[in-house]
N, C-alpha and C positions, 0 to 999 in steps of 0.2 A: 590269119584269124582277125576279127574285128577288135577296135578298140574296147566295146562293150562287152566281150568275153575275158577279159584279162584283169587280175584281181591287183588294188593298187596296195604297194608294200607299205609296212607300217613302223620299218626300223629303219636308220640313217643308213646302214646298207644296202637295204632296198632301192631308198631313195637313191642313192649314186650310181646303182646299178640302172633304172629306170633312165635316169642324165644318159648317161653314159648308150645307155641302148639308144635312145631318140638321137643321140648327135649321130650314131651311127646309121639308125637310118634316113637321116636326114642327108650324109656324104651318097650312102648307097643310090639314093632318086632323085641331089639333087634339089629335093623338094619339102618345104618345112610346112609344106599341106597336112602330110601324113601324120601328124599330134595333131589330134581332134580338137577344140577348142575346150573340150569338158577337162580332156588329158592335161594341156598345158596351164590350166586355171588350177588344177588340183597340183601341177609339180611346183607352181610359183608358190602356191601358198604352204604347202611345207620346206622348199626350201626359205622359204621369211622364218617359216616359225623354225627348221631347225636354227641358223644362224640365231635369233631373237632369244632361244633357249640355251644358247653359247653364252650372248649377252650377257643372261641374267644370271648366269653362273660364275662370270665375271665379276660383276657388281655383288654377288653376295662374298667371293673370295675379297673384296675390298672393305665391305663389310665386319669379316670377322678379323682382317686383319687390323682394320679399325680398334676393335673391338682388342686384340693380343695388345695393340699398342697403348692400351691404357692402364693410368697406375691404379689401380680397384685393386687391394688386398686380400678384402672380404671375404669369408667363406662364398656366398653369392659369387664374386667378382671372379673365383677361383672356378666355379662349376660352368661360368658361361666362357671361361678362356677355355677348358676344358674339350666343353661341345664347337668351342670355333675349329681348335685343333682338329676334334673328330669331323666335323664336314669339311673341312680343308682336305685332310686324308682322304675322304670319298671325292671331293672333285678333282684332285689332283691323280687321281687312278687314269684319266684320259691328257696323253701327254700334253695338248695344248694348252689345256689350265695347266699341268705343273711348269712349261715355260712362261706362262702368264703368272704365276705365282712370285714365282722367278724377279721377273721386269718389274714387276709391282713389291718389291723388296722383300718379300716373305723370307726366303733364303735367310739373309743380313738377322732378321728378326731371329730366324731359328737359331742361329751358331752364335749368334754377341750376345744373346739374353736368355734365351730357355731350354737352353743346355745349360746351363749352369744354375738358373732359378731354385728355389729350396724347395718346393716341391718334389716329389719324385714322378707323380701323374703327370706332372707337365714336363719333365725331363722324359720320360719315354713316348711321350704323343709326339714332341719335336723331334728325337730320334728319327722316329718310323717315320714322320713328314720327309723328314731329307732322305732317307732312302726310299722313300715311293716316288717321290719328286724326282730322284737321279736314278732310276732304273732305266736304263737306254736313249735318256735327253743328255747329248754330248752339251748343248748348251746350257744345262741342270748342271752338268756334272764340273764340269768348268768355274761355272760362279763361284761352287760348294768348296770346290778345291782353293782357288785363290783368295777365300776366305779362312783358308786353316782348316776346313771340315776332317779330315784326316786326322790331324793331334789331336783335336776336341775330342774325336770320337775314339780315340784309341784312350784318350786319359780316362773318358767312362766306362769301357771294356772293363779299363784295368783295374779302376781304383772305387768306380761308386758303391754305395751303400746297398742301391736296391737293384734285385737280378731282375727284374723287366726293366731296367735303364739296360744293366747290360747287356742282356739279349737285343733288346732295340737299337742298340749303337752296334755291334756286329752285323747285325743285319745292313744297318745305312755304310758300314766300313763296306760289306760287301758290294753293295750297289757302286761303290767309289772305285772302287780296283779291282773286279772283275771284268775283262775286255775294258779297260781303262789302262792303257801304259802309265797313264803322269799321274795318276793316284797312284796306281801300283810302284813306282820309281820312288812316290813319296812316304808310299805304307813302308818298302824296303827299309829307305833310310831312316826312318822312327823306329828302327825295329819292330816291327809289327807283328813277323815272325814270334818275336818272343812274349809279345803281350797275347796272340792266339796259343801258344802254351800255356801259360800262369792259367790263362781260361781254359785250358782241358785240364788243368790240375786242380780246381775248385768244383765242389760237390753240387751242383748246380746241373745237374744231368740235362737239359736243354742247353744251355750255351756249352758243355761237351761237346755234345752230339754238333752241333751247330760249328763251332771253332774247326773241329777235327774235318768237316766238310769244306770249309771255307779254305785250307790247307791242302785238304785231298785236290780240291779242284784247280788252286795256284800251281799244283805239282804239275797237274797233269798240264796246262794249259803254258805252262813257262818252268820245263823241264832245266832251265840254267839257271835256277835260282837253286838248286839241289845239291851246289858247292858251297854254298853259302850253308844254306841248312845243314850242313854235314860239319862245318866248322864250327856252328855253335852248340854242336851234339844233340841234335834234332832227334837220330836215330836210338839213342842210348835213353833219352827222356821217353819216345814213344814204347820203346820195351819195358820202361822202367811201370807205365802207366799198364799196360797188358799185367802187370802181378799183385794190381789193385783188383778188390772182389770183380768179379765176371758182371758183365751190363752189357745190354745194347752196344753203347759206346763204345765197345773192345770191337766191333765190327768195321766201324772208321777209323781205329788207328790203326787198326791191319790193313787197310785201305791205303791209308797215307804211306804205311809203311810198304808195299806192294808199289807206290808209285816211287818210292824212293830208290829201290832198289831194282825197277824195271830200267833198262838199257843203261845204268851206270854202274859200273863194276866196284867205284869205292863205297855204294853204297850195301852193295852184295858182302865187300868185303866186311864193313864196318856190321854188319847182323851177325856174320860169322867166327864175329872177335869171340875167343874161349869165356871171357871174365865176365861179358851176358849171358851163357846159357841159353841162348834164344831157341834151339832147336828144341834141349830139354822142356823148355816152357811153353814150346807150340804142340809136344807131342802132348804133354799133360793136359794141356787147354782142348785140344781135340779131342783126349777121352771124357773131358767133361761135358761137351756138346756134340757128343758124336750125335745125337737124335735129332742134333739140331742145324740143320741142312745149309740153312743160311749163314751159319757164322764157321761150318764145315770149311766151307768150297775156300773163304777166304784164309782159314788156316793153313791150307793144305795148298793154296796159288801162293805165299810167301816159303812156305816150307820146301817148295819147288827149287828157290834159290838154293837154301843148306846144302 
């Protein structure tokens, strides 16, 4: 087909794809005739403006971090740290700003001042920064760690004021030790285990539901920490929570509990013990929901073990 039939792409996908096609036909014949001259004028000049467009999204993340690093108190001074925060979040969604965020000290900023700041708006924008920032940048995740990020964010799990701090710090805990071994090694030894309890035991039915998953998935993904959890009665806590009123959230602790007690026999044993009543309490909970399919199937996959 001629160059004049093919329609030129208008997302940074396209464009690599487009790269990507011309070197190859270019290997194929040899010949770097075959980009028309109209083709190669229009692929330079978006790739200038992509890269240019990288730039500028650079200098404005320096910008607002400018901007975080100054002492303005003011009401004013509080709204515009506020929206730096909020476009930070949006630029750092593409990992090589949140490694640039990184290098240019953002990080450092988040965990020694605004996580701790008296604000609570600014204490949950910093949260959510560092775990958008550390969602799969082992170089994010690194910094975040050797800066403490783990205790900072386990103390506001456990102890802050306002629940969107704590929702926002379980969320950046989780970007830190999920498929993270040396956050996870350092969530262990914080007990971290037991600060994602205290959080299924607070009436806060999002960071429930949130905690009880963030557990379910440690189970599943690092089935040898389920010695550990069994010693510090993991299992006897998650029963105890199943005979608070019925919610969503009894869904994920039969989850958790289902992962506890897959392929570990103390854990079968330890649901079996006479003085929880576990069976009695699953048979009753199933006639409460029998209409209700989804929270069925999971009473009925642990009740399997009894």
């Amino acid at each position: 087909m001629a160059d004049g039939g093919r329609q030129h792409p208008h997302s940074l996908q396209g464009l690599l794809h487009l790269a990507i096609e011309a070197g190859t036909e270019s290997g194929e014949t040899q010949q770097t005739a075959q980009m028309t001259e109209e083709r190669r004028q229009w692929l330079q000049e978006a790739m200038n403006s992509a890269f240019s467009g990288q730039a500028d999204e650079v200098q404005q993340m320096k910008e607002c971090l400018k901007e975080l690093s100054s002492e303005t108190s003011d009401e004013v001074g509080e709204e515009r740290k506020e929206r730096a925060l909020e476009l930070l979040a949006d630029f750092c969604e593409n990992l090589d700003n949140a490694s640039d965020f990184c290098k240019l000290g953002g990080m450092d900023l988040m965990l020694n001042r605004y996580l701790s700041c008296p604000e609570a708006e600014l204490r949950w924008r910093a949260a959510d920064l560092i775990g958008i920032c550390s969602q799969n940048v082992p170089f994010v995740q690194e910094r975040a760690l050797s800066l403490g990020a783990v205790s900072k964010l386990l103390k506001l799990l456990d102890l802050d004021s306002s629940d969107t701090v704590r929702i926002k710090a379980l969320f950046a805990i989780s970007c830190l030790v999920r498929e993270q071994e040396t956050g996870l090694a350092e969530f262990v030894t914080l007990d971290g285990f037991s600060v994602l309890m205290r959080a299924m035991q607070t009436d806060i039915l999002k960071l429930k539901i949130k905690s009880a998953f963030l557990l379910q998935n440690l189970l599943i993904s690092h089935p040898e920490h389920k010695i550990t959890l069994c010693s510090m009665g993991m299992i006897q806590q998650l029963i105890s929570l199943l005979r608070t009123e019925h919610s969503p959230f009894h869904e994920h602790v039969l989850s958790a509990l289902c992962s506890m007690a897959t392929d570990f026999p103390q854990g079968i044993a330890e649901c079996r013990a006479p003085e929880l009543a576990f069976e009695d309490l699953l048979k009753k909970r199933c006639q409460l929901v029998q209409k209700q399919e989804e929270y069925q199937v999971k009473a009925s996959y642990i009740h399997w073990y009894l």
